[in-house]
C-alpha positions in Angstrom: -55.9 -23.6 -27.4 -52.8 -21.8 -28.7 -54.8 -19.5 -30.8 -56.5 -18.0 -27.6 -54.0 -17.6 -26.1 -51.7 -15.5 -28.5 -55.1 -13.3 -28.6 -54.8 -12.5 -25.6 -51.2 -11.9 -25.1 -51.6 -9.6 -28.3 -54.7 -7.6 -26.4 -52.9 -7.4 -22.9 -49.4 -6.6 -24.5 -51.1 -3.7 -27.0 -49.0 -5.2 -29.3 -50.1 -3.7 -33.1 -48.2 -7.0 -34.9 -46.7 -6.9 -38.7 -50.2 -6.6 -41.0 -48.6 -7.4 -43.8 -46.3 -10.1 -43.1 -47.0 -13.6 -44.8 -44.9 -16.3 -46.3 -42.7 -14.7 -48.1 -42.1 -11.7 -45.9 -40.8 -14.3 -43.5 -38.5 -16.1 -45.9 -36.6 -13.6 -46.5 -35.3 -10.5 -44.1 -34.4 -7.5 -45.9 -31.2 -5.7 -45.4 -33.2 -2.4 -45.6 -34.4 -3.6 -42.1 -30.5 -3.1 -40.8 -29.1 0.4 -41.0 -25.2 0.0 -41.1 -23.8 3.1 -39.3 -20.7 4.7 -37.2 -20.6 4.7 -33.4 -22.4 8.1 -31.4 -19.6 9.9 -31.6 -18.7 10.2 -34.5 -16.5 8.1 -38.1 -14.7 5.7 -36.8 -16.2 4.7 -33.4 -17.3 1.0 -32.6 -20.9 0.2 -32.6 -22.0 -1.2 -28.8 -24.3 -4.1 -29.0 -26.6 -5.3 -26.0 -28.1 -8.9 -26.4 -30.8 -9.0 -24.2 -34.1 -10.7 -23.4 -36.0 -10.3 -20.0 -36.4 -13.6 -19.4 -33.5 -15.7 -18.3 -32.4 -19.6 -20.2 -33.4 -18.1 -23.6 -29.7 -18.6 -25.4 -27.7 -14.6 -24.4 -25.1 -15.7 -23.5 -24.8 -18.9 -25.8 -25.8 -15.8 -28.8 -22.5 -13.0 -27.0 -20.4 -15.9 -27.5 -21.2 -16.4 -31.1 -21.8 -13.6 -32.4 -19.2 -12.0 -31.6 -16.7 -15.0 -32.7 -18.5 -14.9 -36.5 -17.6 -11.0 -36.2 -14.2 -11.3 -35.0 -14.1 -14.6 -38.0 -15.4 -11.6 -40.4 -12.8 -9.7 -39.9 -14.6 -7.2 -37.5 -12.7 -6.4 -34.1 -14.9 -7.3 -31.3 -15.0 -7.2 -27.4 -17.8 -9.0 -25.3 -18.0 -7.6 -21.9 -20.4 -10.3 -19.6 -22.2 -8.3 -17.2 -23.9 -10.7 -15.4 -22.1 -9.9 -12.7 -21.6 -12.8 -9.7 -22.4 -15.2 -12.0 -20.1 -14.9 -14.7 -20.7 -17.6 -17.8 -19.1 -16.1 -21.4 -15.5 -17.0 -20.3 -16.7 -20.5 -20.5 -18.8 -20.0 -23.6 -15.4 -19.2 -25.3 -13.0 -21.3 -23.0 -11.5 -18.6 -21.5 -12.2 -19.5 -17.7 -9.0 -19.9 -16.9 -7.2 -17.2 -18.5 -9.3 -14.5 -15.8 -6.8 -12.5 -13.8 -8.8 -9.1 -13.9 -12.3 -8.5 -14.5 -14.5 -5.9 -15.4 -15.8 -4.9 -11.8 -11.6 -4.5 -11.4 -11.5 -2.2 -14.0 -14.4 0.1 -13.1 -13.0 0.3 -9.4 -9.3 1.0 -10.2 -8.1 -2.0 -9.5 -6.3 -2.8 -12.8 -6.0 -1.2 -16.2 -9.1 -2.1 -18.9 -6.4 -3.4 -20.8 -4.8 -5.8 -18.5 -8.6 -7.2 -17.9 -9.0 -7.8 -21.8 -8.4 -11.4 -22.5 -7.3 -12.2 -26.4 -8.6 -14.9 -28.1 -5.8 -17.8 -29.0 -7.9 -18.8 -32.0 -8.9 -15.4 -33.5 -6.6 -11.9 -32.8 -9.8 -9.9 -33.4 -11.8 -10.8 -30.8 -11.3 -10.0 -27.2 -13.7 -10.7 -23.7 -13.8 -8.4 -20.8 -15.4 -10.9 -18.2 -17.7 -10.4 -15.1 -16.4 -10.8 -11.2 -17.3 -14.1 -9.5 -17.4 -12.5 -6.1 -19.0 -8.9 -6.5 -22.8 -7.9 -6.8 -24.2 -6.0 -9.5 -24.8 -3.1 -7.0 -20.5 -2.4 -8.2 -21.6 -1.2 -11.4 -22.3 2.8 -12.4 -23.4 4.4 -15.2 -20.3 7.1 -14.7 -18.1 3.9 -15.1 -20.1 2.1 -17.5 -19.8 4.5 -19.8 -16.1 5.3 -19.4 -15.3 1.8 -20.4 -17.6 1.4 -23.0 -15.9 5.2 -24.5 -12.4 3.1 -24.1 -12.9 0.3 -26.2 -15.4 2.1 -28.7 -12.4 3.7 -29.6 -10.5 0.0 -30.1 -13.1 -1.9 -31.5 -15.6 -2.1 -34.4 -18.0 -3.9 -32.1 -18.7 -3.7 -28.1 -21.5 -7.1 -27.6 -22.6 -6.4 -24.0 -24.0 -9.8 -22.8 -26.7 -9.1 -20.5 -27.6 -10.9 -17.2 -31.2 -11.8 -17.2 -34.4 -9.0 -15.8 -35.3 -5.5 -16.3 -32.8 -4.7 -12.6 -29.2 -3.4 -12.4 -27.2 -5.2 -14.3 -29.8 -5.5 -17.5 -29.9 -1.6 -17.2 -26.4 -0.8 -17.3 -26.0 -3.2 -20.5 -28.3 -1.9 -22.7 -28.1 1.4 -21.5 -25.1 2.9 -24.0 -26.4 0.4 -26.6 -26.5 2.1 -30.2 -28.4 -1.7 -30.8 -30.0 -4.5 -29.4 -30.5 -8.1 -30.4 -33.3 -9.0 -28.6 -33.5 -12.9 -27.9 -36.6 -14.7 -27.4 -37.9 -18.3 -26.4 -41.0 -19.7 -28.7 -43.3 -19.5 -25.7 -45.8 -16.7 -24.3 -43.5 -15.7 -20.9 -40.8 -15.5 -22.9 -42.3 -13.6 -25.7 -44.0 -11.5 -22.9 -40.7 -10.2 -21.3 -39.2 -9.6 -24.4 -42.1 -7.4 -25.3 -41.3 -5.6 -21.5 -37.6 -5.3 -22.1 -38.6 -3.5 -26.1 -40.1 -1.1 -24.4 -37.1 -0.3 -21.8 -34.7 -0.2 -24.6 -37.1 2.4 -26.3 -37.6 4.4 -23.0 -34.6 4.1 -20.3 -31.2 4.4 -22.4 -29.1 7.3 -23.2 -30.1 7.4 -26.1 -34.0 7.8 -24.9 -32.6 10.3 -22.2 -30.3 12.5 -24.6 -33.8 12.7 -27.1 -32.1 10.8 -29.9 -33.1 8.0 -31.8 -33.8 5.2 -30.1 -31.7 2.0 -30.1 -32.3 -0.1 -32.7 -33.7 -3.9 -31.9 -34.1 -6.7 -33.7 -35.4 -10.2 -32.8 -33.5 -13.2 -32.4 -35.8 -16.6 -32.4 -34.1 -19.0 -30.4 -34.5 -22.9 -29.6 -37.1 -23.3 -32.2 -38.5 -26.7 -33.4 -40.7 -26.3 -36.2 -42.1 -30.1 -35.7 -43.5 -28.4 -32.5 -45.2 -25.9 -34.0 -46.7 -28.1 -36.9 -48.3 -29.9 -33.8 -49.4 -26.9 -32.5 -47.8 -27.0 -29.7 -45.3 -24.0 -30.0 -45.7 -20.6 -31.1 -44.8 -19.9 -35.0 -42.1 -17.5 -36.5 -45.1 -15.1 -37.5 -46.7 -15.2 -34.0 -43.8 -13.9 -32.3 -42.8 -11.7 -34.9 -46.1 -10.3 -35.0 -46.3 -10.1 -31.2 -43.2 -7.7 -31.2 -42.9 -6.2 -34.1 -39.1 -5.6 -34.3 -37.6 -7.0 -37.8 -36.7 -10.3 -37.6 -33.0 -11.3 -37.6 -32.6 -14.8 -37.6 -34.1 -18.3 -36.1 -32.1 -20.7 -34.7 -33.2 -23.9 -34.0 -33.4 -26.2 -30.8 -29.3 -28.4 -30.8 -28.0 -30.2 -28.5 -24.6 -29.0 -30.3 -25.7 -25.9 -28.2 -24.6 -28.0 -25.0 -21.7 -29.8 -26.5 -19.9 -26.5 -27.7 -20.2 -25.1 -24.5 -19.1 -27.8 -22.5 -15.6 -27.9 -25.4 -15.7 -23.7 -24.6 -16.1 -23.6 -28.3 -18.7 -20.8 -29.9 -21.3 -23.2 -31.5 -20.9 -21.0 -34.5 -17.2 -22.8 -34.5 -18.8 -25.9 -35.8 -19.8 -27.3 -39.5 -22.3 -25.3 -41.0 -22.8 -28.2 -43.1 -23.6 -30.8 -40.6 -25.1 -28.6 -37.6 -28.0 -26.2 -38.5 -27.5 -24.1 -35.3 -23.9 -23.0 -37.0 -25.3 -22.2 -39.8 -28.6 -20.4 -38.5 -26.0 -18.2 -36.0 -23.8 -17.3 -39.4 -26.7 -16.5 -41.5 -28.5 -14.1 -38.5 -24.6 -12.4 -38.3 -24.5 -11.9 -41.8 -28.4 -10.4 -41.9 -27.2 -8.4 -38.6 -24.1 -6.6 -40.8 -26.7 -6.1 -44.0 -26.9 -9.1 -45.9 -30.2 -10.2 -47.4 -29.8 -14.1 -46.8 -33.3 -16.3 -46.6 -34.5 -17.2 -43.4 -33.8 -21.4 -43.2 -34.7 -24.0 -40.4 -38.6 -23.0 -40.3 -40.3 -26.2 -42.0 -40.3 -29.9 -40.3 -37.7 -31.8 -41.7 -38.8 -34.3 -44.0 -38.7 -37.8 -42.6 -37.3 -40.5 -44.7 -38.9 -43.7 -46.1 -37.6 -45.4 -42.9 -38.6 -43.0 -40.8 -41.9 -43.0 -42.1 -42.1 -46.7 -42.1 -41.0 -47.3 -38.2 -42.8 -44.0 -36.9 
């Protein structure tokens, strides 16, 4: 049944899919596919990052958080700004909800400097968050004032992560509008694959970049909440389907945790834990790593392999 359907989500998307990608095209994601450059204006300016997806549930904001905490870990300085404003959810991703005195809608209306709104990290100095307001609507944000903050801490940080809210409205537009790139994030099933495949085609045709007649921003996929026992069955769509669907390179996989849950209840990136005993932590640090030009093996695509207990009480 899957098969069908991935037909005709090809046909109806016109997507053109990666001919040549097999096996070992998907092991391995090479660094050729990530071009490591300066900032728009010039040597020395930070690099602004959207993470984005269309669809809403599919792991942004759980993706903002640690991404940008295995940058700031790597020595990178790093701001996320959440604009998902009215419902504001990174501060708690990092457990920085109480620590909120100014937010970003403050900033843009005058209110408060941008950087008494920046809130430090206690457990890393390189990494800051610039958090959404609670009890504004997304009708408070420009582009004039967008962009003026973005200019601001380009010129303080190696890396601006704008988390986006979910849709293709307002506050999705004004994310990934100044983006240089864009980490598109994407569930293993058809709507989600499907809006993702919408919002690739707004990154490529309604940014600044697209408006200014430069080269477009630069996406990449992020596989999230994958269960490759799922797929064995058939009953979820495959690293090559999706990837073949979009046609972006491939960043990184990260596979279905409940650590996902956990960390965020703790406020603690889920990139914070063991690598060793959590694959999630160590899927999110291999996709940063490919992300700053690393060529690292993809890992977490086969069914684990059940042991002779397992087998025998199955």
């Amino acid at each position: 049944m899957l098969n069908g359907v991935r037909g005709a989500m090809r046909s109806s998307c016109g997507l053109t899919g990666l001919a040549g990608l097999g096996r070992v095209g998907l092991a391995r994601v090479h660094a050729a596919a990530r071009k490591v450059k300066g900032g728009d204006g010039g040597e020395g300016e930070g690099r602004v990052v959207v993470v984005t997806s269309g669809k809403g549930g599919v792991g942004k904001t759980t993706t903002s958080a640690s991404m940008a905490y295995r940058l700031a870990e790597l020595g990178h300085k790093t701001v996320a700004i959440d604009f998902d404003i009215g419902l504001r959810n990174l501060d708690l991703h990092l457990g920085m909800e109480r620590r909120v005195v100014f937010d970003f809608v403050n900033v843009l209306q005058g209110e408060a400097e941008l950087r008494q709104a920046l809130i430090k990290d206690r457990r890393n100095d390189n990494l800051y968050v610039l958090a959404a307001s609670q009890t504004r609507d997304k009708t408070a944000l420009t582009l004039e004032g967008v962009e003026k903050v973005i200019n601001q801490l380009k010129q303080q940080f190696d890396y601006v992560l704008c988390d986006s809210p979910a849709g293709i409205e307002s506050g999705a537009h004004h994310a990934m509008y100044f983006a240089d790139e864009a980490i598109v994030c994407t569930n293993p099933e058809l709507s989600s694959v499907r809006d993702s495949d919408k919002m690739i085609g707004l990154l490529a045709s309604k940014s600044k970049r697209a408006a200014d007649g430069r080269e477009p921003i630069d996406a990449y996929l992020l596989i999230t909440r994958y269960e490759p026992e799922r797929v064995a069955d058939a009953n979820m769509l495959s690293v090559s389907d999706i990837s073949e669907m979009l046609g972006i390179p491939l960043l990184g996989v990260i596979p279905n945790s409940e650590a996902v849950l956990t960390s965020t209840n703790l406020g603690q990136p889920v990139v914070m834990q063991d690598p060793n005993e959590v694959d999630c932590s160590g899927a999110f640090r291999d996709f940063v790593d490919r992300f700053l030009g690393k060529d690292i093996p993809l890992r977490f695509l086969e069914p684990k392999k059940k042991g002779f207990l397992s087998k025998l009480f199955s």
